[in-house]
Structures are given as structure tokens and as C-alpha cells.
C-alpha positions in Angstrom: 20.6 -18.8 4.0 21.5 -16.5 6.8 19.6 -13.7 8.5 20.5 -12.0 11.4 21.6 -8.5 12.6 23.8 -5.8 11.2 25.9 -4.5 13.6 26.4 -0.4 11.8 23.1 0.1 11.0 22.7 2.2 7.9 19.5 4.2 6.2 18.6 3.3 2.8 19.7 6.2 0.4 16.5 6.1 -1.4 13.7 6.1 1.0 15.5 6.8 4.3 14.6 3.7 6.3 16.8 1.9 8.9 17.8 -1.3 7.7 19.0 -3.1 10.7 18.8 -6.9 9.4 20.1 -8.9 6.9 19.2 -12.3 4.7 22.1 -13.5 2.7 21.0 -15.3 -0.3 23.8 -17.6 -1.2 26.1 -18.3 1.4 26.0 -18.1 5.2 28.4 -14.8 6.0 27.5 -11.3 7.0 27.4 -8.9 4.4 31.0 -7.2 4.1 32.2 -3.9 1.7 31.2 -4.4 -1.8 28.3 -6.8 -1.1 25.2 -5.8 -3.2 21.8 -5.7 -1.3 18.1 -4.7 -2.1 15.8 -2.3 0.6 13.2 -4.5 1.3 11.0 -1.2 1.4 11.5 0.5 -1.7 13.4 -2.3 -3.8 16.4 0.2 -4.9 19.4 -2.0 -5.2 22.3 -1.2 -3.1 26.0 -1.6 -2.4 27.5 -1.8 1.3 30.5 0.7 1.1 33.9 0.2 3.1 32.5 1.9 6.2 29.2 -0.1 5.8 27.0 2.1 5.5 24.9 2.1 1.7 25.0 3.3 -1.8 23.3 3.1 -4.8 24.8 -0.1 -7.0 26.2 1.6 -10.0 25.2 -0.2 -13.4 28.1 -1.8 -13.6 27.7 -3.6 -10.3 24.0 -4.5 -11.4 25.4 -5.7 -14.6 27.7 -7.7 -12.9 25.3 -9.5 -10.5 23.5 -10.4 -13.6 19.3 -9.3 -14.0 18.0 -12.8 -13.0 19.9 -12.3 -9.6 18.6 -8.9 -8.8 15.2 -9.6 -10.0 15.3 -12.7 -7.8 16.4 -10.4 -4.9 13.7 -8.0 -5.2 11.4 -10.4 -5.1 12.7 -11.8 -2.2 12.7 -8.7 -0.6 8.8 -7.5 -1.5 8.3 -10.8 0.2 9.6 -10.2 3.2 8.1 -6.9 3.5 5.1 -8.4 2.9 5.3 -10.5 5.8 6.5 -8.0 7.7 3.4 -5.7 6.7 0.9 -8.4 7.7 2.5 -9.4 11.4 2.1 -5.1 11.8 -1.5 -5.3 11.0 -2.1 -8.6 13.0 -0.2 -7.1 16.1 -2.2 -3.9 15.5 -6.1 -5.5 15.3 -4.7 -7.5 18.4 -3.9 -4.4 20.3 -7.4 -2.5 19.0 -9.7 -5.2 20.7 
């Protein structure tokens, strides 16, 4: 597993927010055109297009990924907002005291 930064960084299509990072799943590349990935905000499952920036996965590239993958992704990716959430609120009742 790889995480690290993207270098274009593109807005999710669905709820607008920068996604600047990356965690690739099965293999230790950067995501390229035609990669499938998941907004770790809203969950909407996405396809890098050939200038990088992001699209909505059609059905057919869901299909293709196969349900247990993308359900496994979104999981993965509620997680890490998750995590993300909690350091916020830690950093946050740090900075109130």
C-alpha cells in the first residue's frame, strides 16, 4: 500500500472537495488515467480522466471493478476520513485550552 501526494490536484465532482492525496490499495504506483478511486468525503466513486483530473465511474467501470472491491474501497475511505475527523477535533480542543 502506497499513499502520498497527487501532483494535479483535482476537486471531487460530487461534493467539490480538493483531493490532494492518494492510498493505492493493491499495488505501490501513483494513480494514472483510467484508475478508479473513491472521495473519502462523500464516498462517490470516481475515475481519474487522461488530464487527471476526476469523473464519475460510469456503471460499466463499477461493474468492472467488481461490488466487493468498491465496497471494500468505501470503507476504506469512511475510515480514513474518520481519522482524519478525529486528529481535526483533537488539534482543535488543543488549540481552545
Amino acid at each position: 500500500m502506497r499513499t502520498g501526494q497527487l501532483e494535479v490536484q483535482p476537486h471531487c465532482p460530487t461534493c467539490k472537495k480538493l483531493l490532494d492525496g492518494f492510498t493505492a490499495i493493491d499495488h505501490d504506483k501513483k494513480p494514472k488515467a483510467g484508475d478508479v478511486t473513491i472521495c473519502a468525503y462523500c464516498n462517490e466513486v470516481l475515475q481519474f480522466t487522461d488530464d487527471m483530473s476526476l469523473k464519475l465511474a460510469s456503471p460499466g467501470v463499477i461493474e468492472e471493478c467488481g461490488l466487493l472491491e468498491i465496497s471494500r474501497g468505501q470503507r476504506q475511505a469512511r475510515e480514513f476520513k474518520e481519522r482524519v475527523d478525529m486528529r481535526r477535533m483533537i488539534k482543535e480542543s488543543i488549540g481552545s485550552t
